[in-house]
Wavefront OBJ file of the C-alpha trace (Angstrom):
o trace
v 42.585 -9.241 -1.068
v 45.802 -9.244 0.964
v 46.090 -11.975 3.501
v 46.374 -10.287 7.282
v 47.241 -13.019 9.434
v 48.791 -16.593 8.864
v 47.705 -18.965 11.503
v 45.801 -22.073 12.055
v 42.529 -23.516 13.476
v 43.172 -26.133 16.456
v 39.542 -28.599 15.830
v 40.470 -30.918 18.603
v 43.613 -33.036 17.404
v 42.672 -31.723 14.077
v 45.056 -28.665 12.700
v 43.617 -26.517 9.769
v 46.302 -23.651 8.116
v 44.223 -20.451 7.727
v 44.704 -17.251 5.678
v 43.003 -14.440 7.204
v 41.293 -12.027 5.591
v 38.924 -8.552 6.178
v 35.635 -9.167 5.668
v 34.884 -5.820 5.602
v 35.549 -2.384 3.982
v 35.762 0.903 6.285
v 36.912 2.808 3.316
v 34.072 3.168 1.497
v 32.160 5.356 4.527
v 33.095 9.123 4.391
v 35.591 10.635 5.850
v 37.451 14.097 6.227
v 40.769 15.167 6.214
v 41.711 18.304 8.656
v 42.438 21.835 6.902
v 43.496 25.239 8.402
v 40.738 26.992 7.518
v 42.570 30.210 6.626
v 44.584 28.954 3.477
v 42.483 25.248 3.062
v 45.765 23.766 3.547
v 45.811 20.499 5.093
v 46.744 20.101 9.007
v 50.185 17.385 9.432
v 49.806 14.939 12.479
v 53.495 15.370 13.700
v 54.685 13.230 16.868
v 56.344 15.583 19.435
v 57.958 14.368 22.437
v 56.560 15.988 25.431
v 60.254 15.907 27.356
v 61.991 18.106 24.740
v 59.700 19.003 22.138
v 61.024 17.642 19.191
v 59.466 15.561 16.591
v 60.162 11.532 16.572
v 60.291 9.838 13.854
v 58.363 7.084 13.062
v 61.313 4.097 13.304
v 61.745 5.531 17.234
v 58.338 5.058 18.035
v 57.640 2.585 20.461
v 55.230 0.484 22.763
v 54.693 1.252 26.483
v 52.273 0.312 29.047
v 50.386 2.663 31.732
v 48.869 0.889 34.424
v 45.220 2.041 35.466
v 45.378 5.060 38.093
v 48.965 5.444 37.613
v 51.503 8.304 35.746
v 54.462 5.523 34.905
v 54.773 4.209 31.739
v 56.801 1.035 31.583
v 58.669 0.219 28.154
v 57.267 -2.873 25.869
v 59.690 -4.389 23.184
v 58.233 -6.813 20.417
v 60.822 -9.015 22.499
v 58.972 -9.076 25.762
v 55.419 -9.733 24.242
v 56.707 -12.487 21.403
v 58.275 -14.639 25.306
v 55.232 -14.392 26.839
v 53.535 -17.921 27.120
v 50.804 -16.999 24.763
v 49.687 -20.625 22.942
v 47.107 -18.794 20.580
v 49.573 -16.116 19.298
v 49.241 -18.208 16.212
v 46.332 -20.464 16.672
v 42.342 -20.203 17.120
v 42.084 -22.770 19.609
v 38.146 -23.867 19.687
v 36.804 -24.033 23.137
v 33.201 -24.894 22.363
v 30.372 -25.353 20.113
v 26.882 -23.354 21.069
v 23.814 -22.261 19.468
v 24.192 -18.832 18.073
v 21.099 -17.395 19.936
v 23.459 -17.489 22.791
v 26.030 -14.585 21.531
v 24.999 -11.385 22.419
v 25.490 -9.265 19.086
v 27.416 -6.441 21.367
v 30.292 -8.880 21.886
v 30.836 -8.512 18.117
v 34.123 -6.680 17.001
v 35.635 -7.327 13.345
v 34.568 -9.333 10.964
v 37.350 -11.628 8.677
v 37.083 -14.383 6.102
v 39.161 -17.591 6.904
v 40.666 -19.673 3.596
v 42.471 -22.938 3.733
v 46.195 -22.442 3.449
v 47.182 -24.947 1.337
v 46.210 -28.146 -0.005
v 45.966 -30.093 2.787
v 43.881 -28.034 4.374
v 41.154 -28.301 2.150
v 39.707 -31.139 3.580
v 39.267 -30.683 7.186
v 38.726 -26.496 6.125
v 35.731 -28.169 4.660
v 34.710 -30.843 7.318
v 34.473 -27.936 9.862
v 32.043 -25.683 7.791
v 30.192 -28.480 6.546
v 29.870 -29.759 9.923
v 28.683 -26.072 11.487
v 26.052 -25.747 9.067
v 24.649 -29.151 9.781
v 24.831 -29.050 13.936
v 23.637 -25.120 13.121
v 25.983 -24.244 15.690
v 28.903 -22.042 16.295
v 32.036 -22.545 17.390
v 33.418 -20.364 20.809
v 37.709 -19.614 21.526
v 40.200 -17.205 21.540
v 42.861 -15.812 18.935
v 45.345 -13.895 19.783
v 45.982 -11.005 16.816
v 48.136 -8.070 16.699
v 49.186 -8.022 20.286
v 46.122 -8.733 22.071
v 44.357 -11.854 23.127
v 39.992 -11.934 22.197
v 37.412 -14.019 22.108
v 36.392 -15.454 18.372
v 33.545 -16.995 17.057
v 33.589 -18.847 14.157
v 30.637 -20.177 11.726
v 29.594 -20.776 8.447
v 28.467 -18.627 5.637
v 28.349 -18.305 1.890
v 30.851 -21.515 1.651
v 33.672 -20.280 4.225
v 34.219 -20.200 7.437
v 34.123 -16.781 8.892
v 35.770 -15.202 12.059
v 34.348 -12.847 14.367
v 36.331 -11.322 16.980
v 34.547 -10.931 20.638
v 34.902 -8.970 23.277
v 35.332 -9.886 26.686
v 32.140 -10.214 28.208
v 33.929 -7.796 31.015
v 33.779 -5.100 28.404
v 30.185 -4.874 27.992
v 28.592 -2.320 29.814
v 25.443 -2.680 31.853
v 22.597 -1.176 30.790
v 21.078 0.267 33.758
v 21.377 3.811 33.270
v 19.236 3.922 30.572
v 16.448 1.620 31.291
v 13.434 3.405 31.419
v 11.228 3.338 34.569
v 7.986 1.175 34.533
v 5.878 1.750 31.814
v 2.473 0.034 31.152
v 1.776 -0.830 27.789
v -2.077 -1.756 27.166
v -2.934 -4.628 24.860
v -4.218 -3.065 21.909
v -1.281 -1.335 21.204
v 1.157 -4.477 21.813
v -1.160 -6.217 19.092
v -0.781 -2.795 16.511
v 3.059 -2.938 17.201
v 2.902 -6.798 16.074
v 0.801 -6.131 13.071
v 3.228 -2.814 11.869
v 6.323 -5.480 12.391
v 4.204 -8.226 10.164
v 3.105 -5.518 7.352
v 7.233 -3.963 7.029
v 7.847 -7.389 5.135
v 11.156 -8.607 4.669
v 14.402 -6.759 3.735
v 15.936 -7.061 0.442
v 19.653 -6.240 1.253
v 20.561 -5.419 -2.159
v 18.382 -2.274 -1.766
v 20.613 -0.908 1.215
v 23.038 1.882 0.810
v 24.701 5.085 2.595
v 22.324 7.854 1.122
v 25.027 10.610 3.427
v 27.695 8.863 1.958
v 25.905 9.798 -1.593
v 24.560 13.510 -0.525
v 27.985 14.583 0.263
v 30.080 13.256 -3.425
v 26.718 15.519 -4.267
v 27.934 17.997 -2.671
v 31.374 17.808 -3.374
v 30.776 17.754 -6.964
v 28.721 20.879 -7.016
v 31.261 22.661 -5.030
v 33.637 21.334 -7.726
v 31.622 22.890 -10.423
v 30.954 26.200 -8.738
v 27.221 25.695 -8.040
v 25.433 26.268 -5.045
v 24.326 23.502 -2.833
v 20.872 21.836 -3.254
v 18.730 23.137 -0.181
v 17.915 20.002 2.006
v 14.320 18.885 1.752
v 12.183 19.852 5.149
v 11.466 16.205 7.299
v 8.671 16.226 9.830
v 9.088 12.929 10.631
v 10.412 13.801 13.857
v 7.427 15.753 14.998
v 6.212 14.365 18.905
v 3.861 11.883 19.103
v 0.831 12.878 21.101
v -1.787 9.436 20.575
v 0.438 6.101 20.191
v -2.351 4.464 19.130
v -3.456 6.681 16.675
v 0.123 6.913 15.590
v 0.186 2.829 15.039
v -2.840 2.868 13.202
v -1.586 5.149 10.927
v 1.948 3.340 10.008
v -0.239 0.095 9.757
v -2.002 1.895 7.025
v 0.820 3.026 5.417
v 2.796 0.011 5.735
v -0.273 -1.813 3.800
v -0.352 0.919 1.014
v -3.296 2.595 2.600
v -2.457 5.925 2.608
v -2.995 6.407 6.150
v -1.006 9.269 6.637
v -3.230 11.376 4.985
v -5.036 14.219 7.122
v -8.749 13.723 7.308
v -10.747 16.405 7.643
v -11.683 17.789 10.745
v -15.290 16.626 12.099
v -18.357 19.092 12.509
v -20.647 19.066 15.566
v -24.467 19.255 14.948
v -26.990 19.315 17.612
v -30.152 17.190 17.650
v -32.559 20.532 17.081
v -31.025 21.078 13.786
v -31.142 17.403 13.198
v -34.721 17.274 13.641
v -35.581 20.503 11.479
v -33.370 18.598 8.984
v -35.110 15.836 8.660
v -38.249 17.347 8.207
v -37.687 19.839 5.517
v -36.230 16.545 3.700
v -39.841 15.086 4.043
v -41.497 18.194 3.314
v -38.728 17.802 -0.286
v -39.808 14.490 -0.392
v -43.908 15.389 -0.322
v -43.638 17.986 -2.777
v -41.090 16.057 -5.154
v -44.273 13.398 -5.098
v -47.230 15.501 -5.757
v -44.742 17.375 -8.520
v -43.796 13.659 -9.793
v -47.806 12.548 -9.450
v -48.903 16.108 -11.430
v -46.440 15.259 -13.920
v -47.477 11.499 -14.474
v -51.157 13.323 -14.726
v -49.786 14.985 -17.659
v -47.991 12.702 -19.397
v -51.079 10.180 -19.381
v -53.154 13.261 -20.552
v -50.517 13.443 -23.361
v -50.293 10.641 -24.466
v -54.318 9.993 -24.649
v -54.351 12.815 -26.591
v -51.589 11.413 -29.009
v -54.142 8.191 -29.208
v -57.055 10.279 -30.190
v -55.160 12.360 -32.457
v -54.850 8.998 -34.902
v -58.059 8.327 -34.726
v -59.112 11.819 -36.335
v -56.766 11.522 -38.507
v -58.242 8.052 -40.192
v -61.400 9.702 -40.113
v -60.377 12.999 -41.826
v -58.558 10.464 -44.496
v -61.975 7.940 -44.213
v -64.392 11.159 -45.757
v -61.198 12.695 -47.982
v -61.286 9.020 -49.804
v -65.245 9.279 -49.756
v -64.960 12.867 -51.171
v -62.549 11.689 -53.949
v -65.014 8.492 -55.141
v -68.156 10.712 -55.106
v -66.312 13.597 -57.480
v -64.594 10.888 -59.499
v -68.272 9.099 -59.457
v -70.422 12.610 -60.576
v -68.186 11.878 -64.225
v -69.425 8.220 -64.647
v -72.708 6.965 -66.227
v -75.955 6.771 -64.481
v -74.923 3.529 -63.108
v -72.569 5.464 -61.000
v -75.147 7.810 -60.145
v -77.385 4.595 -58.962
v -74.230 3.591 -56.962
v -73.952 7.097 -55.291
v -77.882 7.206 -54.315
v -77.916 3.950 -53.068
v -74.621 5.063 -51.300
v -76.338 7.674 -49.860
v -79.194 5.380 -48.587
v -76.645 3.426 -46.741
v -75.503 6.296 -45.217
v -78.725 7.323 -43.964
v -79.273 4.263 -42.907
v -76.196 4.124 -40.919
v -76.854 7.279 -39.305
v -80.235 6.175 -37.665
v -78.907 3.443 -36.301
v -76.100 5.401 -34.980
v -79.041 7.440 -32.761
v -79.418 6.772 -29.240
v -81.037 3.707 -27.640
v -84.071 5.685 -26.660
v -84.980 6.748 -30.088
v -84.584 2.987 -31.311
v -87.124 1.856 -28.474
v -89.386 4.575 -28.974
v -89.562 4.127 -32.836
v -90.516 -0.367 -31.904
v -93.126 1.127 -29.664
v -94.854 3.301 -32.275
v -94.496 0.553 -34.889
v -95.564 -2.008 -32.344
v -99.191 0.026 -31.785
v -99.242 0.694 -35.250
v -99.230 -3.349 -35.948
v -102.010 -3.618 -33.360
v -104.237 -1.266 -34.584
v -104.090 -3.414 -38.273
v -104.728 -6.706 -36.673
v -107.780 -5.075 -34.674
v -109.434 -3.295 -37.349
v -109.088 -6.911 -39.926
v -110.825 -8.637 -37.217
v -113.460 -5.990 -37.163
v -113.842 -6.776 -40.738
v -113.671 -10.286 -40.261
v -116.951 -9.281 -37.932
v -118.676 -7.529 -40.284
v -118.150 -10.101 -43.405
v -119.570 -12.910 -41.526
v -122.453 -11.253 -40.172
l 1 2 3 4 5 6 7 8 9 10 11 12 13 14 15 16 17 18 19 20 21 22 23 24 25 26 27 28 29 30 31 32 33 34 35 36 37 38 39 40 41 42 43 44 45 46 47 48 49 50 51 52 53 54 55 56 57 58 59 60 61 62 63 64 65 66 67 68 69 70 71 72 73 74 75 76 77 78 79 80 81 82 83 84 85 86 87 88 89 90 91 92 93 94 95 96 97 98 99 100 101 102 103 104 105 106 107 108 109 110 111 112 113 114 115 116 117 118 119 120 121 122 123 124 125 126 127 128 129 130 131 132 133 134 135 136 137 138 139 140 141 142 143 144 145 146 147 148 149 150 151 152 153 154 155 156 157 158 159 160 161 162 163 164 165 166 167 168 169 170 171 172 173 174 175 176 177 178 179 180 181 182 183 184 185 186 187 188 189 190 191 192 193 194 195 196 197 198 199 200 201 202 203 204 205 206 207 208 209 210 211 212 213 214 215 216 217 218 219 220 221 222 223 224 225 226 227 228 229 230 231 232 233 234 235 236 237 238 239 240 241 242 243 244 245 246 247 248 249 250 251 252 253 254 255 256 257 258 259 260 261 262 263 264 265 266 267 268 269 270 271 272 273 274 275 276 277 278 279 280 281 282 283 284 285 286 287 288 289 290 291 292 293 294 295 296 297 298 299 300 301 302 303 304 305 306 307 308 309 310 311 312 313 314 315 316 317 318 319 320 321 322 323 324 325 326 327 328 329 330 331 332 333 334 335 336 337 338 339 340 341 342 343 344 345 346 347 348 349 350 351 352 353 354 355 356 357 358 359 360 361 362 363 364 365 366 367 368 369 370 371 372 373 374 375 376 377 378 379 380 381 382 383 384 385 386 387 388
């Protein structure tokens, strides 16, 4: 960088030699030159005197003052201004120290980075910024640069000291003319405003950059090439805001990663008839999905008794398929397998009397009971008879 003033820093009876530099970089932002629009030549600034008309050159161009309200211009040499008794014409002569709450950031002007010049200024260059940074203040005075006196304020940052030029608090203009008449602002949205500031997070500066700035080396570069211009994507974010509320709620949601921008769809009115009727064909659903559920619980139980019986015919289908096989196998034996069928056979019989009913069972005791009586009576008629 190319030094832009040469002066020093007056810290009470201490002196510190300063190179000044620009802090800043207007170059980078866009800008256009002027073209005659016929031929896309470019338009000359040319300075024409407005007594005869001809063009000055730039070596008889000079300074001249107009007082306010008045049509004389009184000459200025370099030689006038450089006898005026200006004492910071070459010195930043520190007025104050204050907190830096206290500058209004519309005093700010231009921006420049201060380095020691020299080696002897290294010391106190770095007793002043060390000493800023630890007080957290910032110092107040006036420079005069370039022909004009200003306010500067000076402070710490990044490891130098850094200048800000000020203007006069006389050059500040009141805001009244665009204060806004009383407005009353409820509570509720106060405390959405809060949250959306909390949920925007913090600013990574890195991030920043001039997106016009970018669009238009777009567009110059298609030009360039002979294609058409990209058609600018449609914004709605300027639509008018009808519900503040609503419209806080939604940038909350957003601002969290909620999607609350997205439309909802709109709500349906239903009245307290169709309600009603609703609810009851969803019991009348309800009954019949039970008595279908209870019919078809019926039949699976029916089902699956069946399945249980259908084993048990089975073993007995296999039971006289097994006693078919051992009576055929037995018809080819010797007569001691014919004693082993009949008495088989007996068994069976056997079996299936006792498998009658518990009627026939008592009935057959009863008969075999008077049958036993009718013995004992007629031996003791015998008895009778014998001993007589």
């Amino acid at each position: 960088m190319r030094s832009i003033w040469n002066g020093s820093i007056s810290f009470g009876l201490v002196t510190i030699p300063v190179k000044t530099y620009s802090a800043t970089d207007r170059t980078s932002s866009v800008s256009f030159v002027r073209i005659h629009e016929k031929d896309g030549a470019p338009v000359q600034y040319r300075k024409i005197c407005e007594l005869d008309g001809e063009e000055v050159p730039n070596e008889e161009v000079g300074k001249g003052y107009q007082p306010p309200g008045d049509d004389t211009i009184v000459p200025i040499t370099d030689d006038d201004l450089s006898r005026l008794p200006m004492p910071t014409a070459k010195t930043l002569s520190i007025l104050s120290f204050v907190d830096p709450t206290g500058i209004d950031p519309l005093q700010m002007d231009k921006s420049y980075y201060l380095a020691p010049n020299g080696a002897a200024a290294a010391k106190p260059y770095t007793l002043l910024r060390e000493a800023l940074e630890h007080h957290r203040k910032v110092a107040i005075g006036k420079v005069a640069m370039r022909g004009r006196e200003s306010l500067a304020m000076l402070r710490a940052h990044a490891g130098a000291l850094v200048m800000h030029q000020l203007l006069w608090p006389d050059q500040i203009r009141p805001a009244t003319d665009v204060v806004p008449d009383d407005v009353e602002i409820r509570e509720n949205e106060m405390t959405l405003a809060e949250t959306l500031m909390d949920s925007l997070g913090e600013l990574d500066p890195a991030e920043l950059h001039d997106d016009y700035r970018e669009a238009v080396e777009e567009l110059v570069a298609a030009k360039l090439e002979g294609a058409e211009p990209a058609a600018p994507a449609s914004d709605t974010s300027g639509a008018q805001v009808i519900d503040l509320t609503a419209a806080l709620e939604k940038s909350v949601q957003a601002a969290r990663g909620g999607g609350g921008g997205t439309a909802s769809a709109p709500a349906s009115v239903t009245s307290l008839r169709g309600r009603k009727a609703a609810k009851k064909s969803t019991a009348g659903s309800g009954a019949a999905q039970k008595s279908g559920t209870t019919k078809q619980a019926a039949a699976r139980g029916s089902g699956s008794t069946a399945t249980k019986k259908a084993p048990a015919k089975k073993t007995a289908a296999q039971k006289t398929a097994a006693a078919t096989k051992t009576s055929t196998a037995s018809q080819g034996t010797t007569g001691r397998t014919k004693a082993a069928s009949k008495s088989t056979t007996k068994k069976s019989t056997a079996k299936s009397a006792t498998e009658k009913p518990t009627g026939a069972k008592s009935t057959a005791k009863t008969a075999t009971a008077k049958k036993t009586a009718a013995r004992k009576t007629a031996a003791k008629k015998t008895d009778r008879r014998s001993s007589a």
